[in-house]
N, C-alpha and C positions, 0 to 999 in steps of 0.2 A: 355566343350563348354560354353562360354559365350562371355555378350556384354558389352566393358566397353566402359567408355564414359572419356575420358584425357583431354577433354577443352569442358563444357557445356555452353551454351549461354546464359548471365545474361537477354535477353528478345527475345522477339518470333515476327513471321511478323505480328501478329493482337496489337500488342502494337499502345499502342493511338489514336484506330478507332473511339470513342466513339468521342473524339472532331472534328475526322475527318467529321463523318457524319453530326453532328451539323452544321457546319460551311458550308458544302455543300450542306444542305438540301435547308438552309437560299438564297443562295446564287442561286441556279436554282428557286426558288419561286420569286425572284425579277427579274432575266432575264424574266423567264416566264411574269410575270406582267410587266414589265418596259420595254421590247421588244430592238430593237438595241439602245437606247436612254443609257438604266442601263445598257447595254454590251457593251458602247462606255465607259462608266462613271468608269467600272469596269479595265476595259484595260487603263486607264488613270492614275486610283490611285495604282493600283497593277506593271505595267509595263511601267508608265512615256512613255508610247508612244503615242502621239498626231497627226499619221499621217495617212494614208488611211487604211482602215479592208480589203477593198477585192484589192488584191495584182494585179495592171496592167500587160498588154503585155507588155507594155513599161519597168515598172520594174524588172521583168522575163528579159526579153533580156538582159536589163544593169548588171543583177546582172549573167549571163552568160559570159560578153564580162569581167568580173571583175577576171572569173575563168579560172586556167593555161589550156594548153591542156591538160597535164598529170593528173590535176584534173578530167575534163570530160571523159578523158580515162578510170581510174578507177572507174566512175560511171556507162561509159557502160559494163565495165568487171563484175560490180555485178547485175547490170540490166538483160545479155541477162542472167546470169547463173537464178537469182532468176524466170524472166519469162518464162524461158524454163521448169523450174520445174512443174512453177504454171498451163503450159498451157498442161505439161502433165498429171498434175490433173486433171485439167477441160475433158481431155479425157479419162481417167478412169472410170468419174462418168456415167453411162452406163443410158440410156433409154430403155424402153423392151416395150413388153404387149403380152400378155399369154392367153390362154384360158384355163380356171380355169375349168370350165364344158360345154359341148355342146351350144353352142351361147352364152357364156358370157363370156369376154373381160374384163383383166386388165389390168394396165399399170402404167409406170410412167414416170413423164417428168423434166427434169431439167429446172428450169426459173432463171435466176438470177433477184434479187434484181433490180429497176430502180433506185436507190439513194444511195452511201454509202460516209459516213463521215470517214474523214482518220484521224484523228491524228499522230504528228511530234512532239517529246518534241525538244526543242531547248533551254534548260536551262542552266544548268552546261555546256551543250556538246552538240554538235549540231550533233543531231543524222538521218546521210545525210541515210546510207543505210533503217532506216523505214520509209524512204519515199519510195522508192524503196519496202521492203516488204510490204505494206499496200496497197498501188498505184495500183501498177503493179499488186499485186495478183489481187485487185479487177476488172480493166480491163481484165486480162486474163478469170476470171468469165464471161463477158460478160457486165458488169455493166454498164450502159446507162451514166447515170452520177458523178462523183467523187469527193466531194467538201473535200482540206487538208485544216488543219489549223496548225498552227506553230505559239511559243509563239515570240514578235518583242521584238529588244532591242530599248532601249530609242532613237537614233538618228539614227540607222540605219533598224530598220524593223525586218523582218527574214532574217535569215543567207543565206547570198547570195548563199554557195550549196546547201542549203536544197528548197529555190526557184527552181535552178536549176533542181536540182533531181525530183521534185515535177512534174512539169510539163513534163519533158523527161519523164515520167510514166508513165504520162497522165493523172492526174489530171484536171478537167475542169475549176475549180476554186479553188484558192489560198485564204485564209484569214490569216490577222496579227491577230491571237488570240493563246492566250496559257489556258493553266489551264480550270477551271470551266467553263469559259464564252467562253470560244472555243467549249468543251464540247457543252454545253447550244446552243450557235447559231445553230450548226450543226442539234442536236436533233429537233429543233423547226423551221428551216427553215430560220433565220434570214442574211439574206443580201443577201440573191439566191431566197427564195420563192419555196427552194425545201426540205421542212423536211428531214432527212435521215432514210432510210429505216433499215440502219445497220450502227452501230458506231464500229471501228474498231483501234487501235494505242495502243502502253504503253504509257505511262506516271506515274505521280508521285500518291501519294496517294490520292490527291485531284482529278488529274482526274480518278480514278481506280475507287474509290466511286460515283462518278459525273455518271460514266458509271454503274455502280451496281443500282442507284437510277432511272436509267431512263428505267432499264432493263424493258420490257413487253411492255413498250411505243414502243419503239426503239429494236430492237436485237443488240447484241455485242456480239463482239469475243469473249469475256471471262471474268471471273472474275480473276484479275491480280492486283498481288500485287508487292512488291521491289524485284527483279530479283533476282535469286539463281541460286546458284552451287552448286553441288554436284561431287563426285571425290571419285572413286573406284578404289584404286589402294592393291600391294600386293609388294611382296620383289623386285620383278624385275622392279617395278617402280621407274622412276628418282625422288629423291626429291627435284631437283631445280625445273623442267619442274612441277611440281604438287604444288609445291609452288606458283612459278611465273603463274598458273592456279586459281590459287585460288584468290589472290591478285588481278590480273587481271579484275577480277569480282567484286571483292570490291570496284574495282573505282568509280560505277555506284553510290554510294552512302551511307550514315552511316547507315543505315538499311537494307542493302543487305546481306541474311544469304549464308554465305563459310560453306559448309560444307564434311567435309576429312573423308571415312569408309577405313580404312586400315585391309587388312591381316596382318600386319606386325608393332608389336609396336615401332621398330628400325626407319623405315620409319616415323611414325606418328610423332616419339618424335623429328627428324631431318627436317620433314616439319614446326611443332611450334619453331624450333632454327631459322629455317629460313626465315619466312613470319615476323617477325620486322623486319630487317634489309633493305628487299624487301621494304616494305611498304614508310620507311625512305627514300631509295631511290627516290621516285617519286615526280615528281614535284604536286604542288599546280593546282585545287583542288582535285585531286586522291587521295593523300596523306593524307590528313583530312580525306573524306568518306572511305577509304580504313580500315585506322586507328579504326575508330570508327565501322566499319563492322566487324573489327578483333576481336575485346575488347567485343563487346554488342552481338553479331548475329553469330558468329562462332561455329562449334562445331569440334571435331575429337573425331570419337569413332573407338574401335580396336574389330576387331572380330575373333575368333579361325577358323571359317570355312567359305567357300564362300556363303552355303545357307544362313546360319546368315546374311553376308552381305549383299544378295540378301533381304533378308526378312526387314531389316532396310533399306536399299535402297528404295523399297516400300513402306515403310512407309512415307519416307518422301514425296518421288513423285516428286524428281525435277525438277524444268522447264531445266536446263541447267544438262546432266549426262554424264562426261568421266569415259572412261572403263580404266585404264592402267593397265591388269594384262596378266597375259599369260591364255593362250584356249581363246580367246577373240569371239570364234565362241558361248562356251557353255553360256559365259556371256549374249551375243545378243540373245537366245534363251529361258535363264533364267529369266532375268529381265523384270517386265509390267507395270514399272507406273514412267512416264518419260514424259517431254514435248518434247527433240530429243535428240538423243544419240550422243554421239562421241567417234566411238571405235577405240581406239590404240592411242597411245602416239600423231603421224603424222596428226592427227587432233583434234580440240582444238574449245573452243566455240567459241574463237574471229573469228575464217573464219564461223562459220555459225551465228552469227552476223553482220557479213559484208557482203561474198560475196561468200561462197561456192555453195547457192542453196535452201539451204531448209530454211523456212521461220524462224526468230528469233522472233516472237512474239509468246509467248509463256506461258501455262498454269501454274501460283504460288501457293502459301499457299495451297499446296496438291490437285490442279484442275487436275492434271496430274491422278490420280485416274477415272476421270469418261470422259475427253476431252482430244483432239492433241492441238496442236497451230494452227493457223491463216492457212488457206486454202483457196482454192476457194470455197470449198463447206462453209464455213460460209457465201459466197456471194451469195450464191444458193440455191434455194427454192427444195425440193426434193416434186412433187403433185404428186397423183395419181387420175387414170381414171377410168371408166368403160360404158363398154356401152355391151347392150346384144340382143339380138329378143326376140320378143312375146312367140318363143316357150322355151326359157329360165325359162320365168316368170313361165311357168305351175310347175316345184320345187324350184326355186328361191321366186319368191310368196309367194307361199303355208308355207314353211320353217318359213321364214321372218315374214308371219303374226303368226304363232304359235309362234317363239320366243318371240315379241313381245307382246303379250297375257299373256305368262309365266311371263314376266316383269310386267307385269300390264299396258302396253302402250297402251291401246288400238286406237289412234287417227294414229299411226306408223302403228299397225295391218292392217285399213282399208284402207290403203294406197295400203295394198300388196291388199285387199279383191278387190280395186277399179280395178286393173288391169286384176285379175283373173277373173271377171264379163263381163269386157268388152273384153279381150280376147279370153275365153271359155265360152261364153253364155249360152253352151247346158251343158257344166260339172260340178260335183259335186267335192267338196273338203272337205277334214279335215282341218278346220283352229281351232279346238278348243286347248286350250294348254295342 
C-alpha cells in the first residue's frame, strides 16, 4: 500500500496572502474613512470607469433589449433549476417546539437575514450564472433586500448579462463596483443606506480576504479561496474526459489547484500527456491561467487502494470533486469532505457551475472539512425560544439557581430565587449549590 505523488505543486492556495491582506486592510480603512467619495476615487483609478455606481431601470432594460432570446433562455433554464433547489432548501429547514418537561416550551424559528450583499466577479469572465446562484438563493431565503455588485469596464459598465441575470433574480439593487470597494460599499451601506447583513459571492483574492476582514462585522458565506478541482478516477476512467476536467477548471485562473487521485498509474501518466496539449488548445485568456494552474498548483497522486484514495481525498477537501470509478454508490457513501460531488463520468463541475441545480459557490483551501457551500441557510438565522408557566419555575428555578451558585454566578442564581419567591410564597427550596 502506498501514496505516491507523479506531479507536486511548486506552490499551494495561501501563496501571497501576506501582501494580500496588506493591501486590503489599507484599502477598507479608507473606504471606511472616505465613505462613497474614496469608493467613487477607487473605482476610477483601478477600473477607468467614470459612470454611474448604482446601476438604473433604464440601464437594466437596455442592457436586456442588447441580449439574444436564446441568451435569456438559457438564463431561465439555470435560474428555475438553481431556485427550485434553493426553495427546496428553504423547506427542509424545519421550525418545531417541544416540551422539554411539564410547562416548559422550546423551539426554533427560521428568520432570514433583512440585507444581503451579492457579489458578481465580471473580470476575466463575466460570471452571468453567480448571479443567479447568489441572487436567487438569497431571495428564495426570504431576504427582504438584495444589494449585487459587479466589477464595470471602462466604457461600458457591467456586462450587459450579468445586469440581466442580476435583476431576473431579484436583486433590488445593482452597483458598478468590483474588487475591494464593492466588497467595502456593500459591508457599510454605501449608496443604498442599507449595510448588509450577509456578504455573499466569489471572487478574486482581494475580494476573498476583503470578505475574511470583515468577517464578525458582517457574516459571509465562507472563507474562499481560487477555485479547485479534484478528480477521483481508476482504470475505467476516460483520460480525455478527466483531462479535459481538469483543464476546464484551470481556466478560471493561474492559481487554481487541478488536482488528479488515480487508482491507476497508466491513466495518471496518460492524463499528464495529455492536459499540455489541451491547455495549447484554448483560446486567450484560458490558455495563460490554465497554463500557469498546470505548472504551479497541480498535483497527480496514485494510490494502491480506494481507502487511500478516499483518505487523500479528505485531506484535501475540495471544493469541486468527480467520482469517475466503478461502485460509484460505495464512493458517495465513503467520502466526507467535499464542497459538492459529481458522481459518474455524465456529470462534470461545468453543469453545476452553470446550471444543473445545486449551488457553485463553494467552500476552498480545505473549508470543505467543517462547511457546505452557499445555501439558503447562510441567508437564515436558525433562533430559538422558550417560554414556560409558573408551575415550570417550581424545578426549572430551583435547578437554575443551584447551577448557578455552583458557577459562582450569584446575580444569575437570584434571578431564579426572584421567581421562586413570588411564585411560591408559602415553599421552601434547596437553592444552595
Amino acid at each position: 500500500m502506498a501514496i505516491r505523488y507523479i506531479k507536486q505543486a511548486a506552490k499551494s492556495p495561501t501563496t501571497g496572502e501576506d501582501n494580500t491582506r496588506a493591501i486590503v486592510a489599507d484599502m477598507l480603512m479608507q473606504i471606511e474613512a472616505g465613505g462613497e467619495a474614496r469608493c467613487q476615487q477607487y473605482v476610477q483609478d483601478l477600473d477607468s470607469y467614470y459612470g454611474n455606481i448604482v446601476v438604473s431601470a433604464e440601464e437594466i432594460e437596455q442592457a436586456g433589449q442588447r441580449l439574444s432570446q436564446r441568451v435569456k433562455d438559457d438564463i431561465k433554464f439555470s435560474y428555475d433549476r438553481v431556485s427550485r433547489f434553493a426553495q427546496a432548501q428553504r423547506e427542509s429547514l424545519q421550525e418545531f417546539e417541544m416540551e422539554l418537561s411539564p410547562g416548559l416550551w422550546a423551539g426554533q424559528k427560521q428568520i432570514p437575514v433583512q440585507t444581503a450583499g451579492c457579489y458578481i466577479p465580471g473580470g476575466r469572465y463575466a460570471h452571468v450564472a453567480s448571479a443567479i446562484m447568489s441572487v436567487a438563493t438569497a431571495k428564495a431565503a426570504g431576504v427582504e433586500t438584495v444589494i449585487a455588485c459587479s466589477p464595470p469596464k471602462p466604457d461600458t459598465g457591467v456586462n450587459d448579462a450579468i445586469l440581466y441575470t442580476a435583476n431576473y433574480s431579484g436583486a433590488d439593487t445593482i452597483l458598478a463596483l468590483g474588487g475591494v470597494q464593492g466588497i467595502a460599499a456593500m459591508a457599510f451601506g454605501l449608496y443604498t443606506g442599507r449595510p448588509a447583513d450577509v456578504l455573499a459571492g466569489p471572487g478574486n483574492r482581494f475580494v476573498a480576504e476583503a470578505k475574511r476582514m470583515l468577517f464578525g462585522r458582517v457574516g459571509i458565506d465562507m472563507f474562499a479561496g481560487p477555485t479547485e478541482i479534484a478528480v477521483l478516477a481508476d482504470a475505467s476512467a476516460d483520460p480525455c474526459i478527466v483531462a479535459g476536467d481538469l483543464v476546464g477548471q484551470g481556466e478560471h485562473g493561474p492559481d487554481s489547484p487541478m488536482w488528479l487521485i488515480s487508482l491507476d498509474e497508466k491513466l495518471a501518466n496518460k492524463v499528464i500527456e495529455l492536459v499540455p496539449s489541451l491547455i495549447e488548445d484554448m483560446p486567450e485568456p484560458s490558455r495563460s491561467a490554465a497554463r500557469s494552474a498546470w505548472a504551479d498548483y497541480a498535483e497527480v497522486i496514485v494510490c494502491d487502494t480506494r481507502e487511500e484514495a478516499v483518505q487523500v481525498s479528505d485531506k484535501y477537501a475540495a471544493e469541486h470533486l468527480e467520482v469517475q470509478c466503478e461502485d460509484l454508490d460505495w464512493w458517495v457513501q465513503s467520502l466526507s469532505n467535499y464542497g459538492s460531488l459529481f458522481v459518474g463520468e455524465e456529470t462534470t463541475v461545468t453543469y453545476g457551475d452553470k446550471c444543473s441545480g445545486t449551488n457553485h459557490i463553494l467552500p476552498t483551501k480545505g473549508a470543505a472539512r467543517y462547511t457546505g457551500g452557499l445555501s439558503v441557510g447562510k441567508f437564515t438565522k436558525t433562533v430559538t425560544t422558550q417560554r414556560m408557566t409558573r408551575e415550570a419555575n417550581r424545578e426549572v428555578g430551583a435547578a437554575a439557581a443551584r447551577i448557578s451558585r455552583l458557577e459562582g454566578m450569584e446575580g444569575h442564581a437570584r434571578a431564579g430565587d426572584d421567581r421562586l419567591k413570588k411564585y411560591f410564597p408559602k415553599e421552601e427550596f434547596d437553592l444552595a449549590r
